[in-house]
C-alpha positions as CSV (number, residue, x, y, z in Angstrom):
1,X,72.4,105.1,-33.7
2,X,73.1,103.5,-30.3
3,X,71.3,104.8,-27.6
4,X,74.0,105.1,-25.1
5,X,75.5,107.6,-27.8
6,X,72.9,110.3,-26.3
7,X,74.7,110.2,-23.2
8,X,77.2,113.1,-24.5
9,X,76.0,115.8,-26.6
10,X,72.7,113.8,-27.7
11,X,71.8,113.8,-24.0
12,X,72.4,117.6,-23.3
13,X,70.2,118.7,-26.9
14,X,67.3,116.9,-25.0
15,X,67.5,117.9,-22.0
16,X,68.5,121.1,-23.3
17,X,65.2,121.6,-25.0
18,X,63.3,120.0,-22.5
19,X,64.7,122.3,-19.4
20,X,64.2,125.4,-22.3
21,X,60.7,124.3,-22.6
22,X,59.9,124.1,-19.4
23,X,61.2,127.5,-18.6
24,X,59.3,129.0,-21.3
25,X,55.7,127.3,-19.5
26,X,57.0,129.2,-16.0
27,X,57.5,132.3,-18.0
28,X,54.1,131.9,-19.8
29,X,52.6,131.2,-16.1
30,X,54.1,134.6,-14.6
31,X,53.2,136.6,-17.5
32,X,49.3,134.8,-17.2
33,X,49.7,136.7,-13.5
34,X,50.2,140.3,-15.3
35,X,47.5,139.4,-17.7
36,X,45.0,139.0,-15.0
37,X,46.0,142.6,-13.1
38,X,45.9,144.2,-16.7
39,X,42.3,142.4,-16.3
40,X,41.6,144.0,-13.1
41,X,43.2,147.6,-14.1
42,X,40.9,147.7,-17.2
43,X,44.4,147.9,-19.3
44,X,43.5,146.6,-22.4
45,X,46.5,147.4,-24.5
46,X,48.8,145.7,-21.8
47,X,46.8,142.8,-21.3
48,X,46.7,141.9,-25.1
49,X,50.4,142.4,-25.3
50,X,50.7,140.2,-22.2
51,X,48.7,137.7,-23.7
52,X,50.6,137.4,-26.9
53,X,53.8,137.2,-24.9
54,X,51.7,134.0,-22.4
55,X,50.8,132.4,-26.0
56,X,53.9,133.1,-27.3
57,X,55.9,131.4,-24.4
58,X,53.7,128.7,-23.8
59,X,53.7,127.2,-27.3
60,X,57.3,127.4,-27.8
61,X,57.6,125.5,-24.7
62,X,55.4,123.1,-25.5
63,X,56.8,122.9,-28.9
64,X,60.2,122.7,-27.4
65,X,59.1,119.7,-24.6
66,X,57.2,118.0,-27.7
67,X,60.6,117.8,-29.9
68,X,62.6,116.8,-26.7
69,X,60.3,113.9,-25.3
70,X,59.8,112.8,-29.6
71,X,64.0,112.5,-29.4
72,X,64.6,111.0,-26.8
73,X,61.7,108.5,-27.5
74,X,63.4,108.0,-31.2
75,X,67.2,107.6,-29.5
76,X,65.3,104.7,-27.6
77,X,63.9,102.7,-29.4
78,X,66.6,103.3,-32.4
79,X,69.1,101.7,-29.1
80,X,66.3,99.0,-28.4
81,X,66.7,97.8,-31.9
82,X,69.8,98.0,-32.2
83,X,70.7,96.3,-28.8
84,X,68.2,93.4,-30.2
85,X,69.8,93.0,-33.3
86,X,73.7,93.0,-31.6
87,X,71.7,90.4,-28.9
88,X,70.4,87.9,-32.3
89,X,74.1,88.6,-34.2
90,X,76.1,87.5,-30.4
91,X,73.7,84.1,-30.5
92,X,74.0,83.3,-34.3
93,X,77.7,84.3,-33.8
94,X,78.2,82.4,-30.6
95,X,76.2,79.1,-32.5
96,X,78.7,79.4,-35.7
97,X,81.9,79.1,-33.1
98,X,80.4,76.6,-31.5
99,X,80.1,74.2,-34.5
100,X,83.7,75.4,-34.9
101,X,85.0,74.4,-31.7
102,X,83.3,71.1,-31.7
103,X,84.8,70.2,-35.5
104,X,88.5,71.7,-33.4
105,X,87.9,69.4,-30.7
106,X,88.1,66.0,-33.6
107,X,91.1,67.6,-35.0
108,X,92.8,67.8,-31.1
109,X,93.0,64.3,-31.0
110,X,95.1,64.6,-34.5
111,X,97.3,67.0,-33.0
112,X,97.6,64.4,-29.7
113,X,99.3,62.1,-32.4
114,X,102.3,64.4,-33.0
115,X,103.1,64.6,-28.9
116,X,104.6,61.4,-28.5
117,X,107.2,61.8,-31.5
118,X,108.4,65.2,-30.6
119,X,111.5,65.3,-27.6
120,X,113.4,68.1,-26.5
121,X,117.3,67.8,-26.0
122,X,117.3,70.3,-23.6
123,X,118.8,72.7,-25.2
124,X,116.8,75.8,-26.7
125,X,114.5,75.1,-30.0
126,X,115.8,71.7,-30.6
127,X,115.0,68.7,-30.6
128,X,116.0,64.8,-30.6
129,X,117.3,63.3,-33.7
130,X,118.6,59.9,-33.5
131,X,121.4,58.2,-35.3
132,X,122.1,54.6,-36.2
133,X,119.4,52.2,-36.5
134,X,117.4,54.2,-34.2
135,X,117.1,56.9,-36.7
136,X,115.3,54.2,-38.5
137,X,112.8,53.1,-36.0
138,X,112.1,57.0,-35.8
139,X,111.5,58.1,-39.5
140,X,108.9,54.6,-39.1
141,X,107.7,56.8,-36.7
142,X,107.0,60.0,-38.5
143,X,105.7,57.8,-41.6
144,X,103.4,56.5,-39.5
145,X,102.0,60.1,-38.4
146,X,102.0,60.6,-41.9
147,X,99.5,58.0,-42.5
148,X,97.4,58.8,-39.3
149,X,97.0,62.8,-39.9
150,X,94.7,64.1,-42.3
151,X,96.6,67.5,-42.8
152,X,93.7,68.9,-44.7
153,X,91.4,68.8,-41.6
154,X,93.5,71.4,-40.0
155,X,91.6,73.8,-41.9
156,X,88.9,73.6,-39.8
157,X,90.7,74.8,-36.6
158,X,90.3,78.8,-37.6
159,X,87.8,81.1,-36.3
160,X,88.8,84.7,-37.8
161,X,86.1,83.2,-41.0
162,X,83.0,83.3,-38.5
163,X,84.2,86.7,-36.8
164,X,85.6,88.6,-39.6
165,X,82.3,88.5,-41.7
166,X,80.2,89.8,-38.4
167,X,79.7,92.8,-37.6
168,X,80.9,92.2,-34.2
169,X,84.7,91.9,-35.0
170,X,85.3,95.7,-34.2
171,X,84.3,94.8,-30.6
172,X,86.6,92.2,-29.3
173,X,89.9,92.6,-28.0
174,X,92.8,93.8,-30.6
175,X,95.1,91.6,-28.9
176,X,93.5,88.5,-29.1
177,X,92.0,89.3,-32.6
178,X,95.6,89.7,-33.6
179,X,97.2,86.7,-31.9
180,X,94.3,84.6,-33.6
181,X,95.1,85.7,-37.0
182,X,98.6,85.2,-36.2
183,X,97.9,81.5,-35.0
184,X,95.6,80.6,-37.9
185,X,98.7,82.2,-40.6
186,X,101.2,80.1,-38.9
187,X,99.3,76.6,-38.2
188,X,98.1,77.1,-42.4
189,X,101.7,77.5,-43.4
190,X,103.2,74.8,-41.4
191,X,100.9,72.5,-42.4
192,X,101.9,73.0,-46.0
193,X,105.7,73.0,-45.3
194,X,105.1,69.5,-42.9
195,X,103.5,68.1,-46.2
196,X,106.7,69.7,-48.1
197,X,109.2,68.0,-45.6
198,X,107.4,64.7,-45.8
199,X,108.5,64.7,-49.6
200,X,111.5,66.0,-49.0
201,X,112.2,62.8,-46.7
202,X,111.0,60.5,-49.0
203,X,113.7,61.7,-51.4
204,X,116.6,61.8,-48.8
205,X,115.2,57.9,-48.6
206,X,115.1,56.8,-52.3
207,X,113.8,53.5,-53.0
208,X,115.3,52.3,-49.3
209,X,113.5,51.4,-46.5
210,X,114.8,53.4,-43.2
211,X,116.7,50.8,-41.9
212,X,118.7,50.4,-45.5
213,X,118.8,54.0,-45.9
214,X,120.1,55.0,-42.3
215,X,123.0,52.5,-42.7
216,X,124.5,54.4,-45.0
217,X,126.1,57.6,-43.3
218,X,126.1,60.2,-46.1
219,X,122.2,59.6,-46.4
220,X,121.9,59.3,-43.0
221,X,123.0,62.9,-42.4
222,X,120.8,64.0,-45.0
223,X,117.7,62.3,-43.2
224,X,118.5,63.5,-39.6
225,X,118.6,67.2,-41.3
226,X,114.6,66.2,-42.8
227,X,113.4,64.6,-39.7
228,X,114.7,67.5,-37.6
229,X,112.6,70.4,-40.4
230,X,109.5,67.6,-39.7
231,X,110.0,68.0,-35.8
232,X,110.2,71.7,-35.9
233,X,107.2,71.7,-38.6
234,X,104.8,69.8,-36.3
235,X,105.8,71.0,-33.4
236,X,105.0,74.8,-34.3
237,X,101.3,73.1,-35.8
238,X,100.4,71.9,-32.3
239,X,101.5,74.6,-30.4
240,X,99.7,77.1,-32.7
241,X,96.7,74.5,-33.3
242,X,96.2,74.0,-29.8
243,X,96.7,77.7,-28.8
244,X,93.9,78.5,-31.3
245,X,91.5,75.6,-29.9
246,X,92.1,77.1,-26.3
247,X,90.9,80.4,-27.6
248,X,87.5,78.9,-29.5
249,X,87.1,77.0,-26.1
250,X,87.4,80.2,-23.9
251,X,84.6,82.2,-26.5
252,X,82.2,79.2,-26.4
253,X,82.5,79.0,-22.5
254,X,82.2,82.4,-22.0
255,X,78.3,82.4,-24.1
256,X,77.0,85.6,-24.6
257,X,79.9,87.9,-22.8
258,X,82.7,86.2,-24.9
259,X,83.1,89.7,-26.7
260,X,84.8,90.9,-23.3
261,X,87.3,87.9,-23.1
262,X,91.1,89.5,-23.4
263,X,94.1,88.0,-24.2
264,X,95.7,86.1,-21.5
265,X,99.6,86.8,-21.6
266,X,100.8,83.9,-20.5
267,X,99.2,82.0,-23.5
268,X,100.8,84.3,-26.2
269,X,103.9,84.6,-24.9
270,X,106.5,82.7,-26.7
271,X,108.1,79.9,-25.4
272,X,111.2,77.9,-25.9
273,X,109.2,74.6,-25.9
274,X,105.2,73.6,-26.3
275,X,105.6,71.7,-23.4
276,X,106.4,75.3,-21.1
277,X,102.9,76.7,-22.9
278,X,100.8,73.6,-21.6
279,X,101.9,74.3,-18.1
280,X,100.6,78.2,-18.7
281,X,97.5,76.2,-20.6
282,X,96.3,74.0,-17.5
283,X,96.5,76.7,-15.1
284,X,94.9,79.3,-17.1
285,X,92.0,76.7,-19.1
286,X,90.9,74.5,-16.2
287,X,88.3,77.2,-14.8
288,X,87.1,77.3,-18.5
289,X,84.5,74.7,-20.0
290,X,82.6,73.5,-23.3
291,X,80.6,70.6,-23.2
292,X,81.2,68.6,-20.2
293,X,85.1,68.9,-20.9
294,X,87.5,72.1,-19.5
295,X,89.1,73.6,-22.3
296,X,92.5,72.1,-21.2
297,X,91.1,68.9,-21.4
298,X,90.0,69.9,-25.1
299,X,93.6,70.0,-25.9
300,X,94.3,66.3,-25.4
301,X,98.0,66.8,-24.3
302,X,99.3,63.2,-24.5
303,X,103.3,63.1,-24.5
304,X,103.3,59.2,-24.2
305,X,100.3,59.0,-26.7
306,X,96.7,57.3,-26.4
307,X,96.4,55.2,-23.9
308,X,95.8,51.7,-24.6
C-alpha cells in the first residue's frame, strides 16, 4: 500500500483514533479529580465507580493511541518500501532504455541513408519520380539503399518491450504511451512492405538493368509506380523511426523523472512532409541531451547525405 494513500480516509482512521484516544486520557484525568474528592468525602461506593470509569477510559485510550501510532508506523514503512522498490524498478528501467537508445542511435545513421533519395514535388504526400534515363540513375539509387540498410536492425528502435513488462507502464503519460505504440506498429510494417516493394521492383525490371528497362516506356511506367510505393515506404520508416528515437532520447535525458515527460504536440502531429516534423524536431530536442549529443543531433537529419 502506498503511503500517500493514508492521506484520505487512511489518514482520518489514524488520526481518528489517535484524537479518540487522547480524549479518553483527558476524560480519565477529570474523572481521577472526582476520585480524589470521593477520597476526601469518605465515599467509597463513588470512588470505586469513579475509579472503574478512570481505568476504563484510560486504557481504551491508550489502547486506542497504541493502534493509531502501530498504523501509521505500518503505512510508513509499507510507503518506504515501496517508494524503494519504485526508486530500484525507475534505475533498472531507466538502464534497459538506455541500452536501447544507444543500439537506436546505430540504426539513425541507417535511417540518414534514406534522406538524400527522398524529394518532395511540392505538392501534398508526393514525391519526385523521374522519367527517362534519369529514372534509371534513380532506381541505382534505391538499389543501392537496398544494399546499405539492414532492414532487420530496425527492430531494435522500439521501447514499448522494456516498458510494457515494468510495472511502471501505468504511470507514464497515455498519450505518449499511445503515440509510441503507434510509431513502433507503423515503422514494423513499413519495414516489411519496403522489403515487399523492393521485390516488387525487381520484377517490374526483369532481367534488365535500369537503364535497359527504363528505355522501354510500358515498363517504365510500371517502375515509376514501384519507386514511388518505395519513396512513400521509406519515407513513413524515418519519420516514424526517428520520431520514436526522439522519444527514447527525451526518457534517457530526463534520468530518473522521465515518468513525468508528456507528449509534445508538435512532434505527433501529422505532417504533410518529414521535412516539416524536423523543423518541430530541432526546436523542441535541442534543450534535450544523451551522451554528449542533443537528441536532435541523435536523429542524423542529412538531406544531402554523409558528408565526405
Amino acid at each position: 500500500m502506498d503511503f500517500g494513500s493514508i492521506s484520505g480516509n487512511g489518514y482520518l482512521l489514524i488520526g481518528g483514533l489517535i484524537l479518540i484516544g487522547g480524549g479518553l486520557l483527558l476524560i480519565s484525568l477529570f474523572v481521577n479529580r472526582r476520585v480524589a474528592i470521593s477520597v476526601r468525602a469518605d465515599e467509597r461506593h463513588r470512588e470505586k465507580l469513579y475509579e472503574y470509569y478512570r481505568n476504563t477510559f484510560s486504557q481504551l485510550g491508550v489502547i486506542l493511541i497504541g493502534i493509531g501510532v502501530s498504523l501509521f508506523i505500518f503505512f510508513f514503512q509499507q510507503g518506504y518500501q515501496e517508494r524503494q522498490r519504485d526508486a530500484t524498478e525507475v534505475r533498472q528501467l531507466l538502464a534497459k532504455l538506455s541500452v536501447r537508445v544507444g543500439r537506436a542511435a546505430a540504426v539513425a545513421a541507417t535511417l540518414a541513408v534514406f534522406d538524400p533519395v527522398i524529394r518532395y514535388t511540392g505538392k501534398e504526400s508526393d514525391y519526385v519520380v523521374h522519367t527517362g534515363p534519369d529514372l534509371g540513375s534513380q532506381v541505382h539509387d534505391l538499389l543501392r539503399v537496398e544494399r546499405d540498410v539492414d532492414f532487420d536492425a530496425l527492430r531494435s528502435l522500439p521501447i514499448s518491450d522494456d516498458i510494457a513488462t515494468s510495472p511502471l507502464a501505468g504511470d507514464i503519460d497515455p498519450v505518449l504511451w499511445f503515440a509510441i505504440a503507434e510509431d513502433e506498429s507503423e515503422v514494423f510494417y513499413f519495414a516489411e512492405r519496403l522489403k515487399a516493394d523492393y521485390g516488387d521492383l525487381r520484377l517490374a525490371l526483369g532481367d534488365l538493368s535500369p537503364e535497359e528497362a527504363v528505355a522501354d516506356p510500358v515498363r517504365a511506367k510500371a517502375i515509376g509506380v514501384e519507386v514511388k510505393d518505395i519513396l512513400y515506404d521509406m519515407d513513413v520508416v524515418r519519420d516514424r523511426g526517428r520520431r520514436l528515437i526522439s522519444k527514447g532520447c527525451r526518457f534517457v535525458s530526463a534520468g530518473r523523472d522521465f515518468l513525468t515527460l508528456t507528449a509534445i504536440p508538435e512532434l505527433e502531429a501529422n505532417y504533410t512532409s518529414h521535412d516539416a516534423w524536423i523543423e518541430q524536431a530541432e526546436k523542441h530536442l535541442a534543450g534535450f541531451s544523451a551522451g554528449r549529443q542533443s537528441c536532435f543531433e541523435m536523429l542524423r537529419f542529412m538531406p544531402d547525405g554523409p558528408p565526405p
